[in-house]
N, C-alpha and C positions, 0 to 999 in steps of 0.2 A: 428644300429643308425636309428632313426625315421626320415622319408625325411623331409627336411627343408620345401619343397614347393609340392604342388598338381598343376599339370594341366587338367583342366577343358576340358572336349570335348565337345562338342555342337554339336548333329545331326537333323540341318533341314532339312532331303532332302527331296526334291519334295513337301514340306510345303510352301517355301518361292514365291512368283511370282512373275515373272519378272515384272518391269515396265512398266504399261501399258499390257491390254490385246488385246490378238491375235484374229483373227475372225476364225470359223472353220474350217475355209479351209486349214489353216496351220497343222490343225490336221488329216492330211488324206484324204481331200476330197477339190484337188483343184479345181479351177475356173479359168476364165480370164484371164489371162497374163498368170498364173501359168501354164495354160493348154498347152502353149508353150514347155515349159521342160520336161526334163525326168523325174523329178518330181518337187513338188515347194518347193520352195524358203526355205532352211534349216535356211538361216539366218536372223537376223535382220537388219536393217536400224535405224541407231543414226543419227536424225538431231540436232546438237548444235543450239541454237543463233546464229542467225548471228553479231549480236550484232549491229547492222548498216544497211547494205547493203542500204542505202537512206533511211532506215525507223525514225521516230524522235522515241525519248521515249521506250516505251515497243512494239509498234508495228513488232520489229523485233522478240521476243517472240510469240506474237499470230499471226506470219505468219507463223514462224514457227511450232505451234499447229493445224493450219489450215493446214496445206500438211501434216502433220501425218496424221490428220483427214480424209483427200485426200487419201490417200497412202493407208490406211487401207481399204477406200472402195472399189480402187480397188483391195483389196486381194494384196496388197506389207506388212509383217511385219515390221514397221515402229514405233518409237518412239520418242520425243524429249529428248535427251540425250547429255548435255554437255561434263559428264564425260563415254563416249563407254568404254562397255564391250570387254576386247580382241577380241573374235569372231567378234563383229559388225563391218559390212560393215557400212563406213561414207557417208554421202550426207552434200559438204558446199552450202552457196547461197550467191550468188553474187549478185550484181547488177549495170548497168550502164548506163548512160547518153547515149544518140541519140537525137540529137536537143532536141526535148520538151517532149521525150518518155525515160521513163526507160525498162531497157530490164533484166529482172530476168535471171541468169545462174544455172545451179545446176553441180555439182563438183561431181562424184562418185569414190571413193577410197577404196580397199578394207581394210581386219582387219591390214594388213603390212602398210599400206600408201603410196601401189601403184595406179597411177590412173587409173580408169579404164574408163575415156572416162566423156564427158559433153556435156548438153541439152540445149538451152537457149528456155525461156517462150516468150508469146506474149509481143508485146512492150507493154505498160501503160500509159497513160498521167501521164505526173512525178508528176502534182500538187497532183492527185489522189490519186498516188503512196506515196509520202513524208508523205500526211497529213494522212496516215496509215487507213484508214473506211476498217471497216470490212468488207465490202461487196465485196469490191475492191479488199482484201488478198485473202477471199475466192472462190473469182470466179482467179485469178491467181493461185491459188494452186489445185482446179478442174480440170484448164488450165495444170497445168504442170505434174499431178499426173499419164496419160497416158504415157506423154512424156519420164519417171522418170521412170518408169513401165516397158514400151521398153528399154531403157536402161539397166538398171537391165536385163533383160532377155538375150542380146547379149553378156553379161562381165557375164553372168553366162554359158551360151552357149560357146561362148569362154574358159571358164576355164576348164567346165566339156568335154568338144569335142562332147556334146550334148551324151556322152556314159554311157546308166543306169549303168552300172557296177561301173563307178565312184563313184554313189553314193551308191553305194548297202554298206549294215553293215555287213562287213566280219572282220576276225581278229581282234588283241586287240585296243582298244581303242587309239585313236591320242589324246594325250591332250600338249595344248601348255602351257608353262610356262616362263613367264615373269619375269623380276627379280621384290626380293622383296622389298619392300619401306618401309624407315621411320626407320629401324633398327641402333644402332649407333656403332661406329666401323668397324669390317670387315663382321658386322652380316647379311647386302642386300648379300652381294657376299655370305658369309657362307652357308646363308638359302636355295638360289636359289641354291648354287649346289646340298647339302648335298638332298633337296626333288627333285631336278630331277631323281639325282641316287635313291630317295628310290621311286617313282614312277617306275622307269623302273625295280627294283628288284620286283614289284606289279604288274607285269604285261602289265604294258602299255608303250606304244608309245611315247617318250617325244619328244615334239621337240619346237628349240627356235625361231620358227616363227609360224606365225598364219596359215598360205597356208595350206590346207588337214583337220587340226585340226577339230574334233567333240566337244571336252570339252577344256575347258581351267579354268585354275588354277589363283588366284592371293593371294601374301601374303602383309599384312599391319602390319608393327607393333607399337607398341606406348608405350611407357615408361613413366611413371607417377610416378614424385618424392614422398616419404613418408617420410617427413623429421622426423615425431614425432619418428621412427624408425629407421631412416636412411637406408632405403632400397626403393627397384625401384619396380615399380610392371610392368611385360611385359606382353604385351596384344599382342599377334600374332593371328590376322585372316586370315584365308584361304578360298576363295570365289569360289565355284565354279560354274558353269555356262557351257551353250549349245550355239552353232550357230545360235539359234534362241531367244537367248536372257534370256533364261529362266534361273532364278537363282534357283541353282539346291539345293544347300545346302552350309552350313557352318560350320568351324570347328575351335572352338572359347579354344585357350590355353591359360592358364592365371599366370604369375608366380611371384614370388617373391623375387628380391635378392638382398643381401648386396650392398649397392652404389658404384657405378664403377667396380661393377664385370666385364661388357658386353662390356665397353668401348673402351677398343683394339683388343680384340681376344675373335671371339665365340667358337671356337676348337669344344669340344664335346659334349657343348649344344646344338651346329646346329644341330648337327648329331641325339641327343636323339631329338629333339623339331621335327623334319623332317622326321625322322622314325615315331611319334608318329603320326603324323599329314597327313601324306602318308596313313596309312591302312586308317582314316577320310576319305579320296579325297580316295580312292578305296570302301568303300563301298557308298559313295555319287554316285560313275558313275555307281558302281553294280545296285542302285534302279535306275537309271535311262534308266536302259538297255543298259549299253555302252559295255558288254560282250556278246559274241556270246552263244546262250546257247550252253549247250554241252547236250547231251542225259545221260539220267540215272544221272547225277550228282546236286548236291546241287551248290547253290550259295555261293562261299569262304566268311568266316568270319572272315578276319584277319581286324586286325588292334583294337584299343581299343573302350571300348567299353561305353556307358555313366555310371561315376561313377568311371571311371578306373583313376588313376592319377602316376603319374611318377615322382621319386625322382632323382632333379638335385641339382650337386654338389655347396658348398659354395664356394671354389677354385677357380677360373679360369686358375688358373699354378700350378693347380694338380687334371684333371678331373677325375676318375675313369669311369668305364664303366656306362653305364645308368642301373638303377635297377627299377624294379617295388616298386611300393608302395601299401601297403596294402590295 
């Protein structure tokens, strides 16, 4: 029987780039603060909007774009990012009244959303402060981007016990995996188990928190009615991503099925869609170097390949095994 549907793979690794670029020093050759550690800084830094903190209008945006700007010269990986990549270390910013001074605070929490400790900036004359002059942001966030700097360095000291080994790339790859979103039914719960286990059959390290983690995984899915047909079309992306923020590649399945197939029970689509999409997220980490070489040997080619597609069943209450498609 001819598969009903194709799934589509998508290999962008190491094509796609993170938001926002890193200055060289992340690449090998730190500096400043960095010089601190046993080595620098693997991760990124997501400052959201504050959306406020006393600023009127958009000036809480372009304070926030100003301490990026900050952050990056001094050699901290830093980005303005509402929506953080798993991996990313978070920075919030506060800010508070003192008589007729505003006092900026910065909030440092790691990829979990534990805290890892906070800085407050010089006071401000509030009027200053409120009516948001750029000038005013930028010399506060010059102001705080040392402050911000040091901290980062003591919650990464503290983590790593200042010991190279910690960060040395030994064994298989740690990738976290978050559940997946947007699926309907039992298909978030399905998906996220069925790819954990097909990632740890691939070799790697699952784990369902961020702590340790080099790579991390995220799945999105999205369903889009086709009434003219009366079928669904599933769009499952899988993102994957470095501690440094770097969007490493994706792995973009696209399927097609009778209306309310998916709506209770994903049973063995999970399975086929997560095996499929597992070898994807394994050769995404392979170019990214997340295997240790081994001597004499080739880099494994599992998983499908672009062009490859996968026949899933019309049934939902009678899967058969997953079969290749021609």
């Amino acid at each position: 029987m001819p598969p009903l549907l194709r799934l589509a793979v998508l290999f962008l690794a190491v094509l796609l780039p993170a938001c926002g670029d890193l200055p060289q020093p992340f690449r090998g050759n730190p500096g400043g603060q960095a010089g601190a550690l046993a080595a620098p800084p693997a991760y990124r830094l997501a400052i959201p909007d504050p959306g406020g903190a006393l600023l009127a209008g958009g000036a809480s945006l372009a304070f926030a774009e100003a301490l990026s700007t900050a952050l990056l010269t001094a050699e901290v990986p830093a980005a303005v990012e509402n929506t953080p990549l798993p991996l990313d270390w978070r920075l919030a910013i506060e800010a508070r009244l003192q008589g007729s001074s505003v006092v900026p605070r910065y909030l440092l929490s790691d990829p979990d959303g534990r805290p890892q400790g906070e800085v407050n900036g010089t006071s401000i004359p509030a009027r200053d402060w409120s009516e948001g002059n750029p000038e005013v942001l930028r010399r506060a966030a010059r102001d705080a981007a040392p402050r911000i700097a040091d901290l980062l360095v003591r919650a990464e000291a503290a983590s790593k016990g200042m010991d190279p080994a910690a960060l040395a790339v030994t064994g298989p790859p740690r990738i976290y995996v978050p559940a997946v979103r947007g699926a309907p039914g039992d298909g978030n719960q399905a998906l996220t188990a069925r790819l954990r286990e097909a990632l740890g059959q691939n070799g790697m390290v699952v784990q369902e928190v961020a702590e340790g983690a080099r790579f991390a995984v995220t799945g999105h899915v999205n369903v889009v009615p086709q009434p003219q047909t009366r079928t669904q079309r599933v769009e499952l992306l899988w993102t994957v991503s470095r501690q440094d923020g770097e969007d490493l590649g994706r792995v973009l399945q696209l399927n097609e099925v009778p209306q309310g197939v998916l709506e209770r029970f994903w049973g063995d689509v999970a399975f086929a869609a997560a095996t499929e999409a597992a070898g994807g997220v394994r050769t995404v980490v392979s170019n990214a170097g997340g295997f240790p070489a081994q001597p004499g040997t080739a880099p494994r080619g599992q998983g499908p390949q672009p062009g490859q597609g996968l026949a899933m069943p019309r049934d939902a209450n009678a899967l058969p095994v997953p079969q290749r498609a021609e």
